[in-house]
C-alpha positions as CSV (number, residue, x, y, z in Angstrom):
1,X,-9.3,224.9,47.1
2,X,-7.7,228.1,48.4
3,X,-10.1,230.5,50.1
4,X,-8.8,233.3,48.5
5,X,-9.5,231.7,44.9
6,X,-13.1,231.4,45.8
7,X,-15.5,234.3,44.6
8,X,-17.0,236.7,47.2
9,X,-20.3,234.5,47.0
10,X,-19.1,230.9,47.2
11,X,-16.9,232.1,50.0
12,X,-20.1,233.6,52.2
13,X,-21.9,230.2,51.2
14,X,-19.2,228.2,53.1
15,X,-19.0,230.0,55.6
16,X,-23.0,230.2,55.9
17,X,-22.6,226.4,55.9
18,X,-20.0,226.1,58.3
19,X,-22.1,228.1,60.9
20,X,-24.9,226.5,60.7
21,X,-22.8,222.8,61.1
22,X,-21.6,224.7,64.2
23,X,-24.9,226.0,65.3
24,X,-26.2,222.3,65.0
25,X,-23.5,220.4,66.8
26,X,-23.8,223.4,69.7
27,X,-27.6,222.6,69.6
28,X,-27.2,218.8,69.6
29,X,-25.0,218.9,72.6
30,X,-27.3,221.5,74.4
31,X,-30.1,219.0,73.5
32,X,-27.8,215.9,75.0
33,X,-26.8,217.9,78.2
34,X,-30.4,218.5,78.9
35,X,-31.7,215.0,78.1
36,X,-28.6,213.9,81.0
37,X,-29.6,216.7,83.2
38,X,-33.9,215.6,83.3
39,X,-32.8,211.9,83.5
40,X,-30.2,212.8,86.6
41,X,-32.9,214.8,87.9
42,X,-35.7,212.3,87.6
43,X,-33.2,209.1,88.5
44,X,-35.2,208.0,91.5
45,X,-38.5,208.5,89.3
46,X,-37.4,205.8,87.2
47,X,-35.4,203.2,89.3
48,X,-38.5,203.3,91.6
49,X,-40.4,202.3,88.5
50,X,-37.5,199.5,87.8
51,X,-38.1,198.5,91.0
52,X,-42.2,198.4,90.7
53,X,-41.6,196.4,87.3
54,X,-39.0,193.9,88.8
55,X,-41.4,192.9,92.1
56,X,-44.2,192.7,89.5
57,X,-42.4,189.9,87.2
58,X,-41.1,187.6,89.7
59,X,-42.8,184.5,90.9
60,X,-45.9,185.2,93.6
61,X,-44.6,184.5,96.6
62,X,-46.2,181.9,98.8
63,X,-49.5,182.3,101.0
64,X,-49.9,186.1,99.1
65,X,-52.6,186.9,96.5
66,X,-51.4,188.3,92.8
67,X,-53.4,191.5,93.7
68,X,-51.6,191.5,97.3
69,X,-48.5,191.5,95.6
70,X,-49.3,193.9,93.1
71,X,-50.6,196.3,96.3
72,X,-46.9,196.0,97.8
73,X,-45.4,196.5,94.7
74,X,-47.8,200.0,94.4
75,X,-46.4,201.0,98.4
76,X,-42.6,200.3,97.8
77,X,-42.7,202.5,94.3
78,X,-45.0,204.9,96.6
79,X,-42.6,204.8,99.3
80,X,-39.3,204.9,96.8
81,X,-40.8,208.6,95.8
82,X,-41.9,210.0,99.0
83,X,-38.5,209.7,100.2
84,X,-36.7,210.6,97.4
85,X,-39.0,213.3,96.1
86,X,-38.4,212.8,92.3
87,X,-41.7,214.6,91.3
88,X,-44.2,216.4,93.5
89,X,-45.8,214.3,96.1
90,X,-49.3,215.0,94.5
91,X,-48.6,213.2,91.7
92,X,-47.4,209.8,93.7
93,X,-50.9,210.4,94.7
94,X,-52.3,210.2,91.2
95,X,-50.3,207.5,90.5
96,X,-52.2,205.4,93.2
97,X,-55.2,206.0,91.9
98,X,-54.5,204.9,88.4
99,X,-52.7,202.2,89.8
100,X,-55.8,201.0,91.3
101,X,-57.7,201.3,88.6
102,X,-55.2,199.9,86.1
103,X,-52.9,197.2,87.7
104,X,-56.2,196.3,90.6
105,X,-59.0,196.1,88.2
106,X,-61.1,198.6,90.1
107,X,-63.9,200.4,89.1
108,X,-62.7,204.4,88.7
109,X,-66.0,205.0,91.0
110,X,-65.3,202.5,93.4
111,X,-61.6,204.3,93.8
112,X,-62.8,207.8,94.2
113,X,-65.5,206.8,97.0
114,X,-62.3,205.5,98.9
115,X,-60.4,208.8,98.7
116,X,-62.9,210.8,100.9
117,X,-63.4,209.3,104.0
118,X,-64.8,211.5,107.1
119,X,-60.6,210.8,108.0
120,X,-59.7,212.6,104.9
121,X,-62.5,215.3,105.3
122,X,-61.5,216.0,108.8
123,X,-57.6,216.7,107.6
124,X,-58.8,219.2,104.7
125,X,-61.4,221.3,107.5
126,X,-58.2,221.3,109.8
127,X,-55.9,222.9,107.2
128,X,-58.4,225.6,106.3
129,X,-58.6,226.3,109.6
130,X,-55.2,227.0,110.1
131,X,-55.1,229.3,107.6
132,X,-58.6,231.2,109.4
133,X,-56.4,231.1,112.7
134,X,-53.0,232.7,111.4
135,X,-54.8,235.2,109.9
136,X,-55.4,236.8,112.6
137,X,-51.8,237.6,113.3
138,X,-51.9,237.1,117.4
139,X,-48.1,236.0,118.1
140,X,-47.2,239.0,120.1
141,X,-49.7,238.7,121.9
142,X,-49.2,235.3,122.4
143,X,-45.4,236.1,123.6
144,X,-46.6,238.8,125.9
145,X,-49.1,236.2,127.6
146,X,-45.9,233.8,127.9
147,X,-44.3,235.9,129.6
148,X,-46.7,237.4,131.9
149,X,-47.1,233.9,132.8
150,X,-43.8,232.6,133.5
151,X,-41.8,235.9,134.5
152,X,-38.6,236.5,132.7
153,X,-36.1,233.8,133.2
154,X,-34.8,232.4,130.6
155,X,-35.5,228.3,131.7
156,X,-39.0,229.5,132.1
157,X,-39.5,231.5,129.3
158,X,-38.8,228.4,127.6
159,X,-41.0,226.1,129.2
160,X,-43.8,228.7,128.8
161,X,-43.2,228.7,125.1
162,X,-43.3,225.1,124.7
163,X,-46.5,224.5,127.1
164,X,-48.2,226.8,124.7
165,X,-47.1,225.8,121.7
166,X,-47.7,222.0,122.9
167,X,-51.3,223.4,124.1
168,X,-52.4,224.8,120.8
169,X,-50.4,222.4,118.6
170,X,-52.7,219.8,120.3
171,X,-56.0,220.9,118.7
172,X,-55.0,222.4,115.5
173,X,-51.8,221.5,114.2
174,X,-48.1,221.5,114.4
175,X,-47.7,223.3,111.0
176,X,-49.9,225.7,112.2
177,X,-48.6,227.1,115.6
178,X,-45.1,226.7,114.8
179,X,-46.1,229.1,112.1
180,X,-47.7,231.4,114.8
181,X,-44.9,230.8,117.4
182,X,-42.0,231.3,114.9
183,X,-42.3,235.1,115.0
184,X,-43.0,234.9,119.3
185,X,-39.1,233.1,119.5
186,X,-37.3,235.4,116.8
187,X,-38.9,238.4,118.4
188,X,-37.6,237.5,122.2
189,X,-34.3,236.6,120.4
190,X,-33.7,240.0,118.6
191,X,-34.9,242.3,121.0
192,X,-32.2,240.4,123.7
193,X,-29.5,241.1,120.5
194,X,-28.9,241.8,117.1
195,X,-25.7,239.9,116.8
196,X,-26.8,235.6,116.4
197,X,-23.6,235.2,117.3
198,X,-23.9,236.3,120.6
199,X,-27.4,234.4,120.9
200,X,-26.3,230.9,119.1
201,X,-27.6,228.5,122.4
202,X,-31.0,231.3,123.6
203,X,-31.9,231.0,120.0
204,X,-31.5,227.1,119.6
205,X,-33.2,226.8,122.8
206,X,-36.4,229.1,122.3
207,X,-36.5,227.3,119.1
208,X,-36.4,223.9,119.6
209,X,-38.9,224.6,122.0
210,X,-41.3,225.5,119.6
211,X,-40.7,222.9,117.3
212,X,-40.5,220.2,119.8
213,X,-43.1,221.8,121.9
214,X,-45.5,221.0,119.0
215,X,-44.1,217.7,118.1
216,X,-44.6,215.8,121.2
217,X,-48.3,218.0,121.6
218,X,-49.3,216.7,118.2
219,X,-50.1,213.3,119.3
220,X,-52.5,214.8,122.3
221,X,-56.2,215.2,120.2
222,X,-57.0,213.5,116.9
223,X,-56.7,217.0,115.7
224,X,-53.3,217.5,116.3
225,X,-52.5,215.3,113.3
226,X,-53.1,213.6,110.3
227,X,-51.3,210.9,111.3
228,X,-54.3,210.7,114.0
229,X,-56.9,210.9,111.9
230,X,-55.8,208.5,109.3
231,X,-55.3,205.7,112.4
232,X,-58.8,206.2,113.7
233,X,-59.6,205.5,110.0
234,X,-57.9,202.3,109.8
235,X,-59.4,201.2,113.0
236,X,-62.8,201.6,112.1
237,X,-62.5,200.5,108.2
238,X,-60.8,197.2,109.8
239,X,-62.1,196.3,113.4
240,X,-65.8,197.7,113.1
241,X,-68.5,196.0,112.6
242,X,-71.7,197.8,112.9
243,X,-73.9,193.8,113.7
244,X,-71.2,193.5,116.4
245,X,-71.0,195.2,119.8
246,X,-67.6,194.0,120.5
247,X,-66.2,196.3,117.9
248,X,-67.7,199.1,119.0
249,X,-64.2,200.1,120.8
250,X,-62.8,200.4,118.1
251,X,-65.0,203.5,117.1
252,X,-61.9,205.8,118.9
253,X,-64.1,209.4,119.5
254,X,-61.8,212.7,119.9
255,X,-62.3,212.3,124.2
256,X,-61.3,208.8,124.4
257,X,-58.0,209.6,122.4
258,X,-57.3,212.6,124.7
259,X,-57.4,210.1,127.4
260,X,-54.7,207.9,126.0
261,X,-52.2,210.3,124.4
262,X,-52.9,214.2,126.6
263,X,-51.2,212.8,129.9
264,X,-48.4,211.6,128.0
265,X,-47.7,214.7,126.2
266,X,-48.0,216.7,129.6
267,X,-45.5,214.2,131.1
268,X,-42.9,215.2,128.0
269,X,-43.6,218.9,128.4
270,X,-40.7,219.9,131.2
271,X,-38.4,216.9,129.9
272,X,-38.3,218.6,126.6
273,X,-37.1,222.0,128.8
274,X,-35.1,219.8,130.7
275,X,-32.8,218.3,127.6
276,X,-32.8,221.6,125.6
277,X,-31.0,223.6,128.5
278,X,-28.6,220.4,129.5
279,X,-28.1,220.3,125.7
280,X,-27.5,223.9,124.4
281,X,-26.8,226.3,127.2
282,X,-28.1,229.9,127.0
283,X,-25.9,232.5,127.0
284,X,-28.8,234.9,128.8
285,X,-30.4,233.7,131.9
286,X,-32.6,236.2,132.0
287,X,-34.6,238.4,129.7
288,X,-36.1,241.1,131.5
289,X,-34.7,243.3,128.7
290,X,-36.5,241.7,125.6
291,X,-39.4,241.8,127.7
292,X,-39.9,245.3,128.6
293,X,-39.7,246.1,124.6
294,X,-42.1,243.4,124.1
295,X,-44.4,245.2,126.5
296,X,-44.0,248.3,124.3
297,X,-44.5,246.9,121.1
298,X,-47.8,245.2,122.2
299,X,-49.0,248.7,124.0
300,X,-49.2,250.0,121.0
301,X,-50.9,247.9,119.2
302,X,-54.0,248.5,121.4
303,X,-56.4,246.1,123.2
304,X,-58.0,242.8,120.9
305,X,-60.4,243.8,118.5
306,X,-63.9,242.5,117.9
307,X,-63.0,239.8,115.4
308,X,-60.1,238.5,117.3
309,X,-62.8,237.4,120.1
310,X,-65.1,236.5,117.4
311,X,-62.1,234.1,115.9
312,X,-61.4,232.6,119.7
313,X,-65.1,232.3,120.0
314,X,-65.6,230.5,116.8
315,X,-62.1,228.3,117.5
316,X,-63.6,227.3,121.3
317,X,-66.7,226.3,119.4
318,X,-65.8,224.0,117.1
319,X,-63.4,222.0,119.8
320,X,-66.8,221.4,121.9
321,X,-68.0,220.0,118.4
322,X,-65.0,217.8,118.4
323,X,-65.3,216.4,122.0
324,X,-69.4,216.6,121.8
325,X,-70.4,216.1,118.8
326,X,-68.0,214.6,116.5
327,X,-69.0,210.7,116.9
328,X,-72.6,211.7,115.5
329,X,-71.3,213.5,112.9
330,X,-67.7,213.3,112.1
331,X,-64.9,214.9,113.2
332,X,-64.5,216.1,109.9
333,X,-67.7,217.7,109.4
334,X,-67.2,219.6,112.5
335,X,-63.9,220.9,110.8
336,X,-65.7,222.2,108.0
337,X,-68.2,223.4,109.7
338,X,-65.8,225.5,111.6
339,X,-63.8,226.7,108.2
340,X,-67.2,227.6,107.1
341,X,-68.6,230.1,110.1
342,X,-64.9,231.8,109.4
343,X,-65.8,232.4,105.7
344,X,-69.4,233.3,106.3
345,X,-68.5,236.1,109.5
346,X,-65.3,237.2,107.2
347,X,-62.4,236.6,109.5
348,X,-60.9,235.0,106.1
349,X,-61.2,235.0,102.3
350,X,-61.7,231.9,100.4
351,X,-58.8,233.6,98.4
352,X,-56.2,232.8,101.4
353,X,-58.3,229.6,101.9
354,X,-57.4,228.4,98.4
355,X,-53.5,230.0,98.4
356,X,-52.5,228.6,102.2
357,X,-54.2,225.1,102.1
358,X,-52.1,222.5,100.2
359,X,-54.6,220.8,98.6
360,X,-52.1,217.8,96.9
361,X,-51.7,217.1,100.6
362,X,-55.4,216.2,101.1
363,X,-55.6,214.1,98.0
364,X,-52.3,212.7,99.1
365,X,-53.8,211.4,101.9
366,X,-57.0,210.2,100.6
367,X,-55.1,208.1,97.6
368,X,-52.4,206.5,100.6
369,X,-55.7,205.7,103.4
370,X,-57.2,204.0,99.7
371,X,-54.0,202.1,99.3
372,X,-54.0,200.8,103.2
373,X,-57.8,199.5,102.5
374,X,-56.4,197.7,99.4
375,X,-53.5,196.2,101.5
376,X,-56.1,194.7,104.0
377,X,-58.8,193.5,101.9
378,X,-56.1,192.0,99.1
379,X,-54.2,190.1,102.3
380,X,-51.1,191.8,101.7
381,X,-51.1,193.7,105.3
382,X,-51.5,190.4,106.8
383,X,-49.0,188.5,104.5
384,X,-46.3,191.4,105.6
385,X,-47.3,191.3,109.3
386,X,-46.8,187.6,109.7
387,X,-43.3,187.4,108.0
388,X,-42.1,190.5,110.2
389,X,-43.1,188.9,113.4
390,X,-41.3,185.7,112.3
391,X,-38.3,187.9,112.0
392,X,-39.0,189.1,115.7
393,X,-40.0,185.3,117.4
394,X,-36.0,184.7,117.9
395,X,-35.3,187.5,119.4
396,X,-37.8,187.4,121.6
397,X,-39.9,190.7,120.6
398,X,-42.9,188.9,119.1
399,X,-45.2,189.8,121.8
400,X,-45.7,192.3,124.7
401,X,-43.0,194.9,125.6
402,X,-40.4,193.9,122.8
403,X,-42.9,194.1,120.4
404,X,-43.9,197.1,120.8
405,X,-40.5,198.7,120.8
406,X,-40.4,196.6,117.5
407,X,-43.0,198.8,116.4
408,X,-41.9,202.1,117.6
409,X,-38.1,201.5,116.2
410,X,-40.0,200.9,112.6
411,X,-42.2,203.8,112.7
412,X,-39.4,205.9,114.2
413,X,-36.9,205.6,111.4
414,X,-39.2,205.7,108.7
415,X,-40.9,208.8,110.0
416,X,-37.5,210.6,110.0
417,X,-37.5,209.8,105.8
418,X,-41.3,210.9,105.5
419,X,-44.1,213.0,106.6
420,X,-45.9,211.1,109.9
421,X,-48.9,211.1,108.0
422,X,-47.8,209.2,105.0
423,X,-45.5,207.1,107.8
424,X,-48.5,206.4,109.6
425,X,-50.8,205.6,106.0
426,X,-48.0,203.2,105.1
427,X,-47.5,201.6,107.9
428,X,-50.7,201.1,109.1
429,X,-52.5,198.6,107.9
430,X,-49.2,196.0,108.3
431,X,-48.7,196.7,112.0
432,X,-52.6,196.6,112.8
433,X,-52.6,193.0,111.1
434,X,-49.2,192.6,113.0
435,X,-51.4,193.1,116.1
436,X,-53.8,190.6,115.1
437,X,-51.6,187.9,114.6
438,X,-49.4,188.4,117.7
439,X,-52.6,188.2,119.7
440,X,-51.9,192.0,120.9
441,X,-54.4,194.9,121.3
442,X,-54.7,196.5,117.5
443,X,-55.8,199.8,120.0
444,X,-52.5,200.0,121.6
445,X,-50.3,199.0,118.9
446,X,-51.9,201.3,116.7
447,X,-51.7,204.3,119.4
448,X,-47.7,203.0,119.5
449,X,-47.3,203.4,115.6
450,X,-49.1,206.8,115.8
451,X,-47.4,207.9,118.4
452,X,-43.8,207.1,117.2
453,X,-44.2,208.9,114.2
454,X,-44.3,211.9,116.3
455,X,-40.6,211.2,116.7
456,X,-38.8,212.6,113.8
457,X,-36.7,215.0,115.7
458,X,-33.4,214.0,113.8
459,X,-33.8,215.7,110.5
460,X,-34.5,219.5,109.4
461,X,-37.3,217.7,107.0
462,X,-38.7,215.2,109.9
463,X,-42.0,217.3,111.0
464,X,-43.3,220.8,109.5
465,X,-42.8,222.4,112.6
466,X,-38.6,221.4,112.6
467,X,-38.1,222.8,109.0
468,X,-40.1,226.2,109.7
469,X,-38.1,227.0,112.7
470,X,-35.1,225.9,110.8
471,X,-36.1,228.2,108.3
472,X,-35.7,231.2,110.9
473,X,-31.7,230.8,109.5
474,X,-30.2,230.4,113.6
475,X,-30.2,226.7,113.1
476,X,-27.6,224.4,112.3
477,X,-28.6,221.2,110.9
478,X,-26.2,219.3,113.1
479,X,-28.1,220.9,115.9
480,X,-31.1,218.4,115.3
481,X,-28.8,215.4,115.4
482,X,-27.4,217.0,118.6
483,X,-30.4,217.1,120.3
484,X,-32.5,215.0,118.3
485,X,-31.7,211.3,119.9
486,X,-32.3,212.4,123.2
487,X,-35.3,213.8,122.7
488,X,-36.4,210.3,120.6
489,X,-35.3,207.8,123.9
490,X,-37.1,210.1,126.2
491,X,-39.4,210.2,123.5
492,X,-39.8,206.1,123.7
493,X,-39.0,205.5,127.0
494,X,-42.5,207.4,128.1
495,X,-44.6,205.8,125.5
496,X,-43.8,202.3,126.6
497,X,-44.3,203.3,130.1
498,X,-47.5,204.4,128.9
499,X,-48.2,201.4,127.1
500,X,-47.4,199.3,129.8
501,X,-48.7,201.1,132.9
502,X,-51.7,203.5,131.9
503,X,-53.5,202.3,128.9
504,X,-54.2,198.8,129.6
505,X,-56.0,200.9,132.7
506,X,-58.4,202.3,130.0
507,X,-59.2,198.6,128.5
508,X,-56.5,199.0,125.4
């Protein structure tokens, strides 16, 4: 029929009906393009649950439990999503813990006792303290004291920088002072210019020497990491035994650890220096200019004020806790302790307690330490350890030197895909049963693993302290590659000397 023999009503009817066929098909594809768009999104979400459900139906391989394999299956799906960061990391968390309970059998009780160990409680004091300390806003400061200290060449400059970000990053946290030091480099770097062009190298080199200033610190106190924390855990949850003196070295207190790991990190401090200015070469040699306005800038800001002492005061006190104190206690309880005298004297609101501390990363934590318990009492660690050290026996790195490089090659690359921390909480409990059944020292081998994941110097995502100074914007991303796999063989070359030389000298 015509449109013009239609009256002026059936004529608005069609085209009523018309627009609403439109309006659905136009709805019905926006509907279809989202659908695509979540599933894209979430892709790595649901292959690693594929992947989960494929391990989980085949056959039970031989010499491994049903519950050891359903453990493994829980750490490659866990391992799938921290890499690839489908949803928040929180929620692999949560996933563990209902995987437990679900897929293991467990009592809900049973898995919540396992999430708060002293380990976990010493990680969430240690983050609310870093919050207490940055409040207090004492980078220039902390640049004017570098440079009184080292005068104003630039090679020095930068060795000043990463001795004291090394020095603080040691007792609480790389996260921390690269936060506090980021604003000490991009001050020195703009007062020398406001064009980065004309600062590219200065500013890759006062960087870098932040960032891996606070890497190679990190592994100095059991403060300087979680990583450190969470392996003291697993030493004590598998090698101690309260009936038995013998185990009583595995009870790792925070001096003993200084003993193995500070010298170490000293020994790294001028090499870093040394492969940043061979690496990137600075356009300024000297910076006597920068300095002078620094020196003006923190004139005027006046002498420190009563709380700043009060907040060094407080800090000074709880690391005699940690060295004197902590194996009565806890190392955690010491933390808290400390985040708690900050609260009570005012130095910090719980409000920036609650908004700076990242809360899904302490309950990360807890639910991966609860996995690595599961994967030794279900035999899985050891079930893994033994068929990776068959892989090693031909090439001769089942034992001694070449095992240990073994190790630090594994933990290596997988700590360049993941935090250390959840490196360190998945790797674990395998290379401490690795240890065991090569006949090598589960106290070096686990100092090697936690060590090593220190060593993610290749990627902008590898440590906290990398992506905040790559956040500044005068980093390239190439630039970590650049500089990156020099800084890892020095990096490895040192720890196996270590290994080899110093701590057997301390009974490891």
């Amino acid at each position: 029929m015509a449109l013009n023999a239609l009256s002026p009503k059936a004529l608005t009817q069609r085209m009523d009906a018309a627009g609403v066929r439109t309006g659905v098909r136009r709805f019905v594809n926006i509907g279809r393009q989202l659908n695509l768009y979540y599933f894209w999104e979430k892709r790595w979400f649901f292959i690693a649950l594929a992947v989960g459900a494929g391990l989980l139906s085949v056959p039970t391989p031989e010499n491994l439990s049903r519950e050891g394999l359903i453990v493994l299956t829980m750490s490659v799906v866990a391992t799938i999503l921290f890499v690839t960061e489908p949803v928040p990391l929180p929620t692999v968390a949560l996933m563990i813990i209902v995987g437990q309970v679900l897929l293991l059998g467990l009592e809900s009780t049973q898995v919540a006792k396992s999430l708060m160990t002293d380990s976990v409680l010493f990680i969430m004091g240690s983050l609310m303290l870093a919050v207490a300390v940055v409040k207090q806003k004492l980078d220039k400061r902390i640049a004017w004291l570098i440079v009184r200290m080292t005068g104003t060449k630039t090679s020095r400059i930068c060795f000043g920088i990463s001795v004291v970000s090394g020095i603080l990053a040691s007792f609480i946290g790389e996260h921390t002072v690269a936060a506090m030091m980021l604003p000490v480099g991009i001050t020195l770097i703009t007062l020398t210019s406001d064009d980065p062009k004309k600062v590219r190298n200065l500013a890759a080199v006062l960087l870098f020497s932040i960032s891996y200033g606070c890497s190679v610190a990190g592994i100095g106190t059991p403060s300087g990491g979680a990583r450190n924390a969470i392996m003291i855990g697993y030493w004590k949850e598998f090698f101690y035994d309260p009936t038995n003196p013998e185990t009583f070295k595995f009870i790792i207190d925070y001096v003993t650890w200084m003993l193995y790991a500070y010298p170490m990190f000293l020994l790294q401090l001028p090499l870093v220096t040394v492969i940043l200015l061979f690496t990137f070469k600075p356009e300024y040699r000297d910076l006597s200019r920068a300095v002078v306005k620094l020196r003006a800038e923190v004139e005027v800001e006046g002498p420190l004020k009563p709380g700043d002492w009060v907040a060094i005061g407080f800090f000074f006190l709880i690391l005699c806790g940690w060295i004197f104190i902590s194996s009565d206690i806890g190392m955690g309880t010491v933390a808290v302790i400390g985040a708690i005298a900050f609260l009570v004297a005012g130095l910090v609101k719980w409000e920036d307690i609650n908004s700076g501390v990242n809360w899904g990363v302490v309950l990360l934590y807890g639910a991966a330490i609860s996995l690595g318990v599961q994967m030794k009492d279900t035999g899985a660690a050891e079930w893994v350890a033994s068929n990776f050290l068959s892989l090693l026996t031909p090439i001769g790195a089942d034992e001694g030197i070449g095992l240990w490089a073994a190790v630090s090659v594994l933990t290596t690359t997988v700590t360049n895909t993941m935090s250390n921390g959840a490196a360190v909480a998945v790797l674990g409990p395998i290379v401490l049963k690795l240890a065991s059944v090569a006949g090598e020292s589960p106290i070096i081998v686990g100092f090697i693993t936690a060590v090593s994941s220190a060593f993610a110097y290749f990627t902008v995502v590898g440590t906290p302290a990398c992506t905040i100074v790559y956040a500044s914007g005068y980093l390239k991303t190439t630039d970590f590659l650049k500089v990156g796999w020099k800084m890892c063989v020095m990096s490895i070359i040192v720890m196996l000397a270590a290994a080899y030389v110093y701590w057997p000298l301390l009974g490891g």
